[in-house]
N, CA, C and O atoms as CSV, one atom per row, in Angstrom:
chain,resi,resn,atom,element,x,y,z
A,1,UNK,N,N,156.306,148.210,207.344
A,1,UNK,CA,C,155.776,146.876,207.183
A,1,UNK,C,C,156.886,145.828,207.333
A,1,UNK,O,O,156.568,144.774,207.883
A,2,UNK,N,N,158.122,145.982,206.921
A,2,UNK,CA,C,159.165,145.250,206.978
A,2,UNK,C,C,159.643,144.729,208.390
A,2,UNK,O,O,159.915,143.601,208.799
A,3,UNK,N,N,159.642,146.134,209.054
A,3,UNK,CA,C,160.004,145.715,210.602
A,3,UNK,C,C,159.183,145.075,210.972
A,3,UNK,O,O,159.409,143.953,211.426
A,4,UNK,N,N,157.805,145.664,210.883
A,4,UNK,CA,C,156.519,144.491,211.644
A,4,UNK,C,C,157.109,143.162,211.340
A,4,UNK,O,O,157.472,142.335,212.177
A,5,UNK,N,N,157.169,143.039,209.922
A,5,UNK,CA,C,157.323,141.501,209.769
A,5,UNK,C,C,158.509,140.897,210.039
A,5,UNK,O,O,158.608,139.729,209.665
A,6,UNK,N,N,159.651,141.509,210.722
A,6,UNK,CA,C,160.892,140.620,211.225
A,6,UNK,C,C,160.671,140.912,212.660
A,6,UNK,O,O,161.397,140.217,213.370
A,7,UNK,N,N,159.934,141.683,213.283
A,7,UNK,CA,C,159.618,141.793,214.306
A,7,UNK,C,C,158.795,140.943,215.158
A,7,UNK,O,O,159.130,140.298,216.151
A,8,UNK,N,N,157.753,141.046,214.639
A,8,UNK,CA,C,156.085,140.205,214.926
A,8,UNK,C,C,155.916,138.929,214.297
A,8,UNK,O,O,155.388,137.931,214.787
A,9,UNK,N,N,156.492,139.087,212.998
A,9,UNK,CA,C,156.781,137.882,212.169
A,9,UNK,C,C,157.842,136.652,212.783
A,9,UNK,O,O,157.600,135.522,213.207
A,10,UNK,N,N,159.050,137.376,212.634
A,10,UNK,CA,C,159.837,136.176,212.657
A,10,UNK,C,C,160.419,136.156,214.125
A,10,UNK,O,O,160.390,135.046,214.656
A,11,UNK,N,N,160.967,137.240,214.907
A,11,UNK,CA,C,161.200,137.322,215.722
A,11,UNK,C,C,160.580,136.754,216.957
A,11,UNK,O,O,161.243,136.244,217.861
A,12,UNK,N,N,159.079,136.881,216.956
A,12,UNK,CA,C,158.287,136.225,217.745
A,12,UNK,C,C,158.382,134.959,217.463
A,12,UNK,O,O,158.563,134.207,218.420
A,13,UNK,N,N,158.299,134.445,216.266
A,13,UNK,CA,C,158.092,133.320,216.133
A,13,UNK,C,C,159.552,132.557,216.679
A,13,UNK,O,O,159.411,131.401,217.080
A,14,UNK,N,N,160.877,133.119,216.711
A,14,UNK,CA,C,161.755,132.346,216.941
A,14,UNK,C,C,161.917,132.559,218.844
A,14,UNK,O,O,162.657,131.771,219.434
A,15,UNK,N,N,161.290,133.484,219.517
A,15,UNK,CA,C,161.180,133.644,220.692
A,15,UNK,C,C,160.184,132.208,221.531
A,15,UNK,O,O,160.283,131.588,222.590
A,16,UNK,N,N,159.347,132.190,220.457
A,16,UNK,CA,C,157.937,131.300,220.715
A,16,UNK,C,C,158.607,129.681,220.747
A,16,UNK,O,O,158.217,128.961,221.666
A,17,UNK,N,N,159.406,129.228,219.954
A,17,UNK,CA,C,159.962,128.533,219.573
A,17,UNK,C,C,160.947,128.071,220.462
A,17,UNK,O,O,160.859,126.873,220.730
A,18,UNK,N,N,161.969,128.772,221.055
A,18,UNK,CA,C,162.921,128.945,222.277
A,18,UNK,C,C,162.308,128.456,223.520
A,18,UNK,O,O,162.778,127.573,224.239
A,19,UNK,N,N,161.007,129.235,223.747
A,19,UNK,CA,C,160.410,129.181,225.117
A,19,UNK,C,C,159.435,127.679,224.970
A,19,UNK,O,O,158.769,127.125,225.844
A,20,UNK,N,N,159.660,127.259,223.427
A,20,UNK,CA,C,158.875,125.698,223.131
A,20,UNK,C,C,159.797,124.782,223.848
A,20,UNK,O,O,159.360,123.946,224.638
A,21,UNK,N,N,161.153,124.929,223.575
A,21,UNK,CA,C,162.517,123.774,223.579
A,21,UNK,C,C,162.341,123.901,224.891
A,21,UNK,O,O,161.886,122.955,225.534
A,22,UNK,N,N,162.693,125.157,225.523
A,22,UNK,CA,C,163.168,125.031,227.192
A,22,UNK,C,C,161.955,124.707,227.975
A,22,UNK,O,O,162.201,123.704,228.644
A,23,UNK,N,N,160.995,125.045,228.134
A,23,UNK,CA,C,159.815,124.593,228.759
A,23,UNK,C,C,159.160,123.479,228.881
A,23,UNK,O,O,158.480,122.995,229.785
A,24,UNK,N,N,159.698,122.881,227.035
A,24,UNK,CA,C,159.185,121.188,227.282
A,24,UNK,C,C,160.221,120.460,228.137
A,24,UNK,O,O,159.890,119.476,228.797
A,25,UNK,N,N,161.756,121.040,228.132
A,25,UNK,CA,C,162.207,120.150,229.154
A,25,UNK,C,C,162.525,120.413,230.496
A,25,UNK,O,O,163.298,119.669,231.099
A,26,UNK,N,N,161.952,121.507,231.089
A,26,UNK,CA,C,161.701,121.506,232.027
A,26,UNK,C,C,160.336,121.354,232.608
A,26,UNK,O,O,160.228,121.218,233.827
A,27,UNK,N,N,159.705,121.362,232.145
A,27,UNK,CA,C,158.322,120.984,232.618
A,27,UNK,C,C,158.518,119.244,232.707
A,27,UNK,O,O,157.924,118.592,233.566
A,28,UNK,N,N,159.257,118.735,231.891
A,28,UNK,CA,C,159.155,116.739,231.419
A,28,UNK,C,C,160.125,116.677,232.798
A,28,UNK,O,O,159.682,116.055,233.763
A,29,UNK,N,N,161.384,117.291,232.887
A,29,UNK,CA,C,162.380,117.059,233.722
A,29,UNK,C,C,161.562,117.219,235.513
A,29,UNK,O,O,161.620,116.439,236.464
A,30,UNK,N,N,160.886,118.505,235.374
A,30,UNK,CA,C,160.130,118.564,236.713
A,30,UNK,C,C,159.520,117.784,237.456
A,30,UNK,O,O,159.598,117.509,238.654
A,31,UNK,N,N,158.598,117.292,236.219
A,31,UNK,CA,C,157.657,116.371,236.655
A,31,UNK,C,C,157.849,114.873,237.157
A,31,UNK,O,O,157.461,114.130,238.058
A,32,UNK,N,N,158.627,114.870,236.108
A,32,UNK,CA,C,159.077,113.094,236.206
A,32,UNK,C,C,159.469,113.131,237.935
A,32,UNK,O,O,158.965,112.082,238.337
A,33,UNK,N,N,159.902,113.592,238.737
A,33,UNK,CA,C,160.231,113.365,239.765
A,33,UNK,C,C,159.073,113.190,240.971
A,33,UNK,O,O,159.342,112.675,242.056
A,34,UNK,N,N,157.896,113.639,240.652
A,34,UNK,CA,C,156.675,113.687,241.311
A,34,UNK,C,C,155.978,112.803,240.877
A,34,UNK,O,O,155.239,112.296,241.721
A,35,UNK,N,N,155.876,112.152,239.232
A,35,UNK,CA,C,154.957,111.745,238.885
A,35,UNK,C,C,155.315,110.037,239.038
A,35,UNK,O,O,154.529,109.137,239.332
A,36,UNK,N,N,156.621,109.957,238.764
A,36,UNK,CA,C,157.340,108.659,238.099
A,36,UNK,C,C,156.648,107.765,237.372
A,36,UNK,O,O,156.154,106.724,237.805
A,37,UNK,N,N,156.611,108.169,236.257
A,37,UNK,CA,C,156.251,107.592,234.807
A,37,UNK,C,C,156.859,106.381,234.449
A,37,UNK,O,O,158.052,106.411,234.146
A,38,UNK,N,N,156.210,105.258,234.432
A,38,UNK,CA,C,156.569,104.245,233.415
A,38,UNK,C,C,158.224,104.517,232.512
A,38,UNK,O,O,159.335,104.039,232.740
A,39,UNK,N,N,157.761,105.454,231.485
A,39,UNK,CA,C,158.954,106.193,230.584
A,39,UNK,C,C,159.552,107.119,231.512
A,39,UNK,O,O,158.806,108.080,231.702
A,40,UNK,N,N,160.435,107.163,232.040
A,40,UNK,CA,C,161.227,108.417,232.906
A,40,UNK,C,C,161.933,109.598,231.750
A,40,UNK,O,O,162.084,110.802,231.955
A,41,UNK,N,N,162.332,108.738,230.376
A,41,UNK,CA,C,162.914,109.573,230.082
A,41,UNK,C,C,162.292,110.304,228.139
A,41,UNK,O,O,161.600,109.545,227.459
A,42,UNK,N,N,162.566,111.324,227.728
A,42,UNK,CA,C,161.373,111.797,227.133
A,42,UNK,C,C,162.256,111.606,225.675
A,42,UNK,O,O,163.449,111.504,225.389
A,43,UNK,N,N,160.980,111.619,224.937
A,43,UNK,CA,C,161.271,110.853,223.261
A,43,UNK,C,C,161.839,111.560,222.534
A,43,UNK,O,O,161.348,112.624,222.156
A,44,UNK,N,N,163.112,111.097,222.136
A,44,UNK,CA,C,163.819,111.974,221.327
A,44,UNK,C,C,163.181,111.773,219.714
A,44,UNK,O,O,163.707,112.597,218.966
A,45,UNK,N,N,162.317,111.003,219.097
A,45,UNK,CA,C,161.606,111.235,218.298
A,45,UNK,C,C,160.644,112.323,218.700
A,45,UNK,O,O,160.993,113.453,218.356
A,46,UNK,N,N,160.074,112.272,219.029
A,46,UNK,CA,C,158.861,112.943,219.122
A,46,UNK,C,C,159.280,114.577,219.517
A,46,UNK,O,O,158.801,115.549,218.934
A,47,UNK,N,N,160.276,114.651,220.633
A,47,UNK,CA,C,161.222,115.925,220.323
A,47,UNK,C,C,161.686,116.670,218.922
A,47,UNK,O,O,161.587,117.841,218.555
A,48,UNK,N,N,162.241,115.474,218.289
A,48,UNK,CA,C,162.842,115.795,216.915
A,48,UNK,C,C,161.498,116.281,215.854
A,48,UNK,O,O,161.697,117.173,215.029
A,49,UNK,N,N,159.928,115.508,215.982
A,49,UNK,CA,C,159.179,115.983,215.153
A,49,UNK,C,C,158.527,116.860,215.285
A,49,UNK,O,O,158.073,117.623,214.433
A,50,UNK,N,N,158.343,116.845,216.943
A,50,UNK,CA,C,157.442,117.994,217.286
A,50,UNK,C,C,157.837,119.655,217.402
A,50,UNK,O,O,157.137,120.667,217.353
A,51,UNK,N,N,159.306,119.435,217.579
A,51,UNK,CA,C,160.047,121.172,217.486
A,51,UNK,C,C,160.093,121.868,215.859
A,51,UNK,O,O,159.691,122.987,215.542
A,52,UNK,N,N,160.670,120.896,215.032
A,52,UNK,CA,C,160.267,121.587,214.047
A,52,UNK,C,C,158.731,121.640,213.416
A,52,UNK,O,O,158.518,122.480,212.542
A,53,UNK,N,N,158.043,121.077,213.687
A,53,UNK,CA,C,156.378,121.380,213.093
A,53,UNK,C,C,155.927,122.569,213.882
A,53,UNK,O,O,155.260,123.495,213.420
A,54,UNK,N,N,156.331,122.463,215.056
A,54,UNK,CA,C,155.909,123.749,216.203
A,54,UNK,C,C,156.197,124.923,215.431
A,54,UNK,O,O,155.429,125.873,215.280
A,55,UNK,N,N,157.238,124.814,214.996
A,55,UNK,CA,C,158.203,125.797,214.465
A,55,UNK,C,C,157.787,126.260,213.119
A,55,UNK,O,O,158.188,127.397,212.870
A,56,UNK,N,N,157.197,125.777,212.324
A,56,UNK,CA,C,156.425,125.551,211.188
A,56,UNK,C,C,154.804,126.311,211.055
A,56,UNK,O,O,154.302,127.134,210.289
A,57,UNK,N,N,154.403,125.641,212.083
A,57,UNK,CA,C,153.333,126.075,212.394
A,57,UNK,C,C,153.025,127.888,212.945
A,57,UNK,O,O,152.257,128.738,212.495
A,58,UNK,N,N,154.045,127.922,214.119
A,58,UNK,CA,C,154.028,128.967,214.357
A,58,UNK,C,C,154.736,130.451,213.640
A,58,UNK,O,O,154.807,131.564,214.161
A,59,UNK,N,N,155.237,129.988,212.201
A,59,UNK,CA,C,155.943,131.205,211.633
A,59,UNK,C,C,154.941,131.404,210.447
A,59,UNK,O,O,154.789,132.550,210.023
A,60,UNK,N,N,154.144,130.213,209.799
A,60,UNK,CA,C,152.964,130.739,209.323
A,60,UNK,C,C,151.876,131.411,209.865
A,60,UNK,O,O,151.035,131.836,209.073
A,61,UNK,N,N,151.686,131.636,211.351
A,61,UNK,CA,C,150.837,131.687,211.515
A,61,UNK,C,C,151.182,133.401,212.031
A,61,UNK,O,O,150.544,134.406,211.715
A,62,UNK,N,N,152.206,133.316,212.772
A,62,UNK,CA,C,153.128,135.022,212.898
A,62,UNK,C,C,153.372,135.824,211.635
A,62,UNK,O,O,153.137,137.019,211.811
A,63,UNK,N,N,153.780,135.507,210.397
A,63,UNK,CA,C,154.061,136.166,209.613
A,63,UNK,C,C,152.619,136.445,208.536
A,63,UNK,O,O,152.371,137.451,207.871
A,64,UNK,N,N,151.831,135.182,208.658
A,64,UNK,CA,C,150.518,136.166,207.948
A,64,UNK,C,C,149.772,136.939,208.744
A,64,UNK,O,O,148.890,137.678,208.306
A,65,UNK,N,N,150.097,136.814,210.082
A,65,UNK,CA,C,149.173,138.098,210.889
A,65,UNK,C,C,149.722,139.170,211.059
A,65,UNK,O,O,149.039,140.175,211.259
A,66,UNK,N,N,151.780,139.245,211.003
A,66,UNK,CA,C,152.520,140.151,211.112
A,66,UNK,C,C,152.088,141.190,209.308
A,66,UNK,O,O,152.147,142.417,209.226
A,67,UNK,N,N,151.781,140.443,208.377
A,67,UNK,CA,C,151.792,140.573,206.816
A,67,UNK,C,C,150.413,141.637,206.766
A,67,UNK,O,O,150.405,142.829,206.458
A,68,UNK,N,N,148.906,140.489,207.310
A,68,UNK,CA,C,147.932,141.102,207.067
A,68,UNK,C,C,147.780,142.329,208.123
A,68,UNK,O,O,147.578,143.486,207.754
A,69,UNK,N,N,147.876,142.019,209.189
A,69,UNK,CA,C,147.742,142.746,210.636
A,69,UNK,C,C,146.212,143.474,210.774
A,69,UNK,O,O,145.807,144.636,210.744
A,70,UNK,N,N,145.712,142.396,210.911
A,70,UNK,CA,C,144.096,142.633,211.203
A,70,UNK,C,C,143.640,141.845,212.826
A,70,UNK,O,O,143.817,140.642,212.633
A,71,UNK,N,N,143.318,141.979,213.770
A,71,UNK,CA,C,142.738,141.791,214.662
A,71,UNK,C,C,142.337,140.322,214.600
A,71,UNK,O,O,142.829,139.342,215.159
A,72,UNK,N,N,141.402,140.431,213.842
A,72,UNK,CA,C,140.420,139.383,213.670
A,72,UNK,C,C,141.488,137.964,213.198
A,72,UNK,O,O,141.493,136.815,213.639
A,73,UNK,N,N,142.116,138.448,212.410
A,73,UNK,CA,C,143.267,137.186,211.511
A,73,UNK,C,C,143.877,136.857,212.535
A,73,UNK,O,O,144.112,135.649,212.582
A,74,UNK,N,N,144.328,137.607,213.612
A,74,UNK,CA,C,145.966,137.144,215.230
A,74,UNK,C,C,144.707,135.825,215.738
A,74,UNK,O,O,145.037,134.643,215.830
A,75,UNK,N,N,142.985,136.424,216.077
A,75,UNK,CA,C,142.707,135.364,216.753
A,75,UNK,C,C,142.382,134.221,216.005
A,75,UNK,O,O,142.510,133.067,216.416
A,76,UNK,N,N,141.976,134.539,214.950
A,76,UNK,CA,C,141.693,133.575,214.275
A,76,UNK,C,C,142.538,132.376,214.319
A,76,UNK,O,O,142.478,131.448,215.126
A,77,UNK,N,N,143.498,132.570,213.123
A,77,UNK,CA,C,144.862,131.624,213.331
A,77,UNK,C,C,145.409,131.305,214.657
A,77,UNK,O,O,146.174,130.389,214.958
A,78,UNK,N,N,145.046,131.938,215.174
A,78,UNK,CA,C,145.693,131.633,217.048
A,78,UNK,C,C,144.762,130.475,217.395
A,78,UNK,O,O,145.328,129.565,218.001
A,79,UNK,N,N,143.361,130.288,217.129
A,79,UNK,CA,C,142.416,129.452,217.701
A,79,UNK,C,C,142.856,128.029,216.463
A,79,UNK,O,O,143.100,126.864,216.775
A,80,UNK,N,N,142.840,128.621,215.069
A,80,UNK,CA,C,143.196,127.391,214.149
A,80,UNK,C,C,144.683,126.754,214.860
A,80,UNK,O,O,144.579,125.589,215.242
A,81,UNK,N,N,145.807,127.303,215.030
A,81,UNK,CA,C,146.527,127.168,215.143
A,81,UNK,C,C,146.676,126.031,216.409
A,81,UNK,O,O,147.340,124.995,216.390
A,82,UNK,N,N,145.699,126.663,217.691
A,82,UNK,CA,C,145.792,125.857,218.407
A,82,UNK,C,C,145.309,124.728,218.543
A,82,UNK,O,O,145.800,123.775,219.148
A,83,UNK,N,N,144.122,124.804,217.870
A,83,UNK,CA,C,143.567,123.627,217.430
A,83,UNK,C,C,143.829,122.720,216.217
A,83,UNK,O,O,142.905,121.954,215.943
A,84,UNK,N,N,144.757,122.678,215.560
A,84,UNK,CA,C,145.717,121.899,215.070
A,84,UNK,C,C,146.577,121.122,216.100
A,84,UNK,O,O,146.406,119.921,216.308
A,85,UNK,N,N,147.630,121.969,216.815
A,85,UNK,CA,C,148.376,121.196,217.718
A,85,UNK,C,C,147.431,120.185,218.601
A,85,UNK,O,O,147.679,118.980,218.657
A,86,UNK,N,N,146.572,120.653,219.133
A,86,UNK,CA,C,145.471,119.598,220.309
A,86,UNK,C,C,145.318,118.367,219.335
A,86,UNK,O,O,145.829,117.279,219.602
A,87,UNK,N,N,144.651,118.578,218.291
A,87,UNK,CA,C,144.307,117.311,218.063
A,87,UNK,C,C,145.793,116.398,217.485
A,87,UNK,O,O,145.851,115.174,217.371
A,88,UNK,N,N,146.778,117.265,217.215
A,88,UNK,CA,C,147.453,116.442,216.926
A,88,UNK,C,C,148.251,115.448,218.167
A,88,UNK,O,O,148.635,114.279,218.122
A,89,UNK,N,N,148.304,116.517,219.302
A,89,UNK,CA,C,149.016,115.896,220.523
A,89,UNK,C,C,147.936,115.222,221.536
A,89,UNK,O,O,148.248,114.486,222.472
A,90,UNK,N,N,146.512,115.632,221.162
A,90,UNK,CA,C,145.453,115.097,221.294
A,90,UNK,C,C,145.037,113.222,221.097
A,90,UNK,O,O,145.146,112.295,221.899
A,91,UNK,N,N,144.679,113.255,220.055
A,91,UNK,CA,C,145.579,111.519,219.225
A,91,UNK,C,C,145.882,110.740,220.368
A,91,UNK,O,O,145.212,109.968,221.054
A,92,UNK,N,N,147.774,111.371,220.428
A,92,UNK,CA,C,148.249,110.469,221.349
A,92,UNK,C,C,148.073,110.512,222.756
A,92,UNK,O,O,148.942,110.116,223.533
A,93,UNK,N,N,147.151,110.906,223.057
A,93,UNK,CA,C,147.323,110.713,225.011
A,93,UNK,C,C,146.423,109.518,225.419
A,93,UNK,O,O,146.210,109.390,226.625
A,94,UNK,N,N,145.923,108.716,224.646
A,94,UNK,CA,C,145.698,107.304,225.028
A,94,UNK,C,C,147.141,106.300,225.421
A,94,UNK,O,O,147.368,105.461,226.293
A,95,UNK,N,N,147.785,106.772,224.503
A,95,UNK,CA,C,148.304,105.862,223.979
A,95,UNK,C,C,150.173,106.001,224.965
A,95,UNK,O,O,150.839,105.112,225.495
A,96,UNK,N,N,150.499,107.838,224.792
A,96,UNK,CA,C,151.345,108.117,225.916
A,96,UNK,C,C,150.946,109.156,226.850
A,96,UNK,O,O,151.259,110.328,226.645
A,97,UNK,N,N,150.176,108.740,228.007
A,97,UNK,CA,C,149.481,110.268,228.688
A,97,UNK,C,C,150.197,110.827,229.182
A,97,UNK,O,O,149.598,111.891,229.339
A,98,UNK,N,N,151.337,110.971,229.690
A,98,UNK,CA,C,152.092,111.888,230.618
A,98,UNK,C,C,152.935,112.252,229.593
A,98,UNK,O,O,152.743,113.466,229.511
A,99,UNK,N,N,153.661,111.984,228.852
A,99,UNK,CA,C,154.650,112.649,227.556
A,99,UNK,C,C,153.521,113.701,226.339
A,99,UNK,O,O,153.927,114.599,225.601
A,100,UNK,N,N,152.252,113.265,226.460
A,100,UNK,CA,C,151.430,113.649,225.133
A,100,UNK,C,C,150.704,115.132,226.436
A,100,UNK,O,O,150.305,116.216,226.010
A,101,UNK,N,N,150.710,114.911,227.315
A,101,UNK,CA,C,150.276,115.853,228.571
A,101,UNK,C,C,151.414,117.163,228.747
A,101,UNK,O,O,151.263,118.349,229.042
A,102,UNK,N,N,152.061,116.712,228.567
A,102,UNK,CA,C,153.707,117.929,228.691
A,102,UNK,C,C,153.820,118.408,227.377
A,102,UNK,O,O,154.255,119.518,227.071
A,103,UNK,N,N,153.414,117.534,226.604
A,103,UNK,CA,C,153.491,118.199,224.942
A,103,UNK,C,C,152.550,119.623,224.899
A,103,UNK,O,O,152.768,120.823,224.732
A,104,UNK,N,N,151.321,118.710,225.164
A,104,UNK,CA,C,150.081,119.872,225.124
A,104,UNK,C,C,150.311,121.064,226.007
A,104,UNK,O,O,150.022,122.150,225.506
A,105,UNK,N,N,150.830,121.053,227.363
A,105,UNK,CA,C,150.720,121.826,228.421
A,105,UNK,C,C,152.016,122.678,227.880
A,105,UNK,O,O,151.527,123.774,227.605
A,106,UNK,N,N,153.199,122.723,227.633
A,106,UNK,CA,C,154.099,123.071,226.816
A,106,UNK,C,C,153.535,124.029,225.086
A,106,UNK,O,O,153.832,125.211,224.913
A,107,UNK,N,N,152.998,123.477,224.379
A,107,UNK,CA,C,151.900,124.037,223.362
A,107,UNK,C,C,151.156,125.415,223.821
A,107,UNK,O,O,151.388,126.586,223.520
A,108,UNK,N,N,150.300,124.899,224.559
A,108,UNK,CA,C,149.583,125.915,224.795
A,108,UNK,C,C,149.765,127.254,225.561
A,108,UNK,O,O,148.944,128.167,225.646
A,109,UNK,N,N,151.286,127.166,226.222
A,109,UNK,CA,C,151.950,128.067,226.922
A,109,UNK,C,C,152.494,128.691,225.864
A,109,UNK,O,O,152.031,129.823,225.723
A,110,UNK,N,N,153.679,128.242,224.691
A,110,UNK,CA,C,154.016,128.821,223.777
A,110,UNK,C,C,153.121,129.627,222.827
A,110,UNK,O,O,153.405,130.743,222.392
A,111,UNK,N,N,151.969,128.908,222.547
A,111,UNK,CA,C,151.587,129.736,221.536
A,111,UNK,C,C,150.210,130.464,222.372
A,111,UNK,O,O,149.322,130.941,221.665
A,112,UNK,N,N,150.081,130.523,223.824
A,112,UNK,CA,C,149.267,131.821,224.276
A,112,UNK,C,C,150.421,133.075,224.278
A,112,UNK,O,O,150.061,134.250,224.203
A,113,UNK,N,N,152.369,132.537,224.408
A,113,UNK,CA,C,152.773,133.669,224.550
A,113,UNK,C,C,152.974,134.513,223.633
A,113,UNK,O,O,153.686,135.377,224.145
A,114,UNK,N,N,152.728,134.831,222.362
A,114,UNK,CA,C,152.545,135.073,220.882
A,114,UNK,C,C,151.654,136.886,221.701
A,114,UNK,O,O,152.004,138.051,221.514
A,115,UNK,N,N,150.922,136.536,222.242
A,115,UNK,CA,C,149.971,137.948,222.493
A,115,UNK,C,C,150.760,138.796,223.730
A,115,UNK,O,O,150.452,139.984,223.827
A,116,UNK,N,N,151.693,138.291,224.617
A,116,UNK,CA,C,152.507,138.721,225.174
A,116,UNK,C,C,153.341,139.569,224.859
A,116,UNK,O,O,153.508,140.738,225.208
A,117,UNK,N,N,154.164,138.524,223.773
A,117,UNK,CA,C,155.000,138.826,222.631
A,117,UNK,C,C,155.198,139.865,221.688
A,117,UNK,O,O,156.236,140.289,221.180
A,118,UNK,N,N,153.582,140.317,221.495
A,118,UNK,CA,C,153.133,141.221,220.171
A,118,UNK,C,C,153.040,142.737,221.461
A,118,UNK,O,O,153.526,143.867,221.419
A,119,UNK,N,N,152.430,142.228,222.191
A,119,UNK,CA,C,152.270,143.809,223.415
A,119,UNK,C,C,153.519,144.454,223.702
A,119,UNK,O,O,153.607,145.672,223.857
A,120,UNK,N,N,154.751,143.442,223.794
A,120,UNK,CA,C,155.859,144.041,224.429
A,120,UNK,C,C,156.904,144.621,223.395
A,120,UNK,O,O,157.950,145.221,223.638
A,121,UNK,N,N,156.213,144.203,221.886
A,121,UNK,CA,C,156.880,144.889,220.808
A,121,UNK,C,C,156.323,146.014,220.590
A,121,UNK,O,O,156.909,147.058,220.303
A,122,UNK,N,N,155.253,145.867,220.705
A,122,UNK,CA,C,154.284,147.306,220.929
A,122,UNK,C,C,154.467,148.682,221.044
A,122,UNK,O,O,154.539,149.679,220.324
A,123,UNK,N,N,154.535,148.243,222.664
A,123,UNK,CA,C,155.024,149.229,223.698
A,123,UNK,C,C,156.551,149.610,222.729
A,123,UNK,O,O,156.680,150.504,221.893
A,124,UNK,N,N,157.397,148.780,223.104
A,124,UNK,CA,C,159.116,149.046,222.437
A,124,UNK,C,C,159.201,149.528,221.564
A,124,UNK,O,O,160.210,150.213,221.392
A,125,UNK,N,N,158.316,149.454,220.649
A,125,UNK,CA,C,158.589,150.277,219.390
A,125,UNK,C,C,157.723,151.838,219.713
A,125,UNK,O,O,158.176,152.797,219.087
A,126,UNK,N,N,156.793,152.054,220.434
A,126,UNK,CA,C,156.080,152.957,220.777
A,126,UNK,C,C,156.884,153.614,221.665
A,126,UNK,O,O,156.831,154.833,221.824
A,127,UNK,N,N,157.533,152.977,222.181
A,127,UNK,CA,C,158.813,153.913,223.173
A,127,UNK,C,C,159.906,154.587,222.302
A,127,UNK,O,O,160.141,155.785,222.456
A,128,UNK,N,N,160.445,153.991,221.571
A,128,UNK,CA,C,161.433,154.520,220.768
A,128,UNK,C,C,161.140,155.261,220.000
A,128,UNK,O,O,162.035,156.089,219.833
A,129,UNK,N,N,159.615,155.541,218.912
A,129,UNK,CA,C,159.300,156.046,218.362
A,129,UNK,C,C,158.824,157.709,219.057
A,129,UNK,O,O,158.603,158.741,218.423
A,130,UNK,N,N,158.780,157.487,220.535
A,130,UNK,CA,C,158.142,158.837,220.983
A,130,UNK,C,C,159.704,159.236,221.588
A,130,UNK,O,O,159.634,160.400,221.982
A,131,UNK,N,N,160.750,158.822,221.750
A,131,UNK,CA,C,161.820,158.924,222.485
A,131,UNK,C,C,162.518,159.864,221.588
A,131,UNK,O,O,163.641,160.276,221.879
C-alpha cells in the first residue's frame, strides 16, 4: 500500500504537475506566434496561482484514489476534479480568451495524463514483480 501511494499517489501527481509547467509554456509560447494576442506575453500571476492549486488539486485527488484504489473513486474524482478546474478557468475566458484557453487546454491534458500515468506504473511494477 505504501508504494502504491508514493507511486500513484505522489509520484504521479508530481509527474502531472511537471508536464502542467512545461506544456503551459509551450503551448502559450507556440501559439502566440500564430495567434498574436493583444497580451503577447503570459501572466505571471495567474502562473503563480494556477501551478500551485493545480498542484493541490491534483495530489488530493492521486493520493485518495492511490489510498482507496477503487475504480469507481480514479473516475469519479477525475470528472470532479476536472470539473473544478473548467469552471474555474471557465469564469475567465470572457474576460481573457486566449490565456484562459491555454490554461484549460493545458488542464485537461495534465489531468487526462493521470490514466496514462497509472497504466505505465502498472505494467512496471508488473514487470519487476514477474522478473
Amino acid at each position: 500500500m505504501l508504494k502504491r501511494i508514493l507511486t500513484k499517489g505522489l509520484l504521479a501527481s508530481g509527474i502531472q504537475v511537471l508536464f502542467y509547467f512545461i506544456a503551459l509554456y509551450i503551448l502559450w509560447y507556440s501559439t502566440v506566434g500564430f495567434f498574436r494576442p493583444v497580451n503577447r506575453e503570459i501572466s505571471e500571476l495567474a502562473v503563480d496561482i494556477s501551478i500551485p492549486l493545480f498542484a493541490i488539486m491534483v495530489t488530493v485527488q492521486n493520493l485518495a484514489t492511490s489510498i482507496v484504489n477503487r475504480k469507481w473513486l480514479t473516475v469519479t474524482l477525475f470528472v470532479f476534479t476536472m470539473t473544478i478546474y473548467l469552471i474555474g478557468w471557465g469564469e475567465d475566458i470572457n474576460s481573457f480568451p486566449f490565456s484562459a484557453t491555454i490554461f484549460i487546454i493545458t488542464g485537461i491534458l495534465s489531468l487526462s495524463l493521470k490514466f496514462y500515468i497509472d497504466k505505465k506504473i502498472d505494467s512496471y511494477t508488473d514487470r519487476k514483480h514477474t522478473a
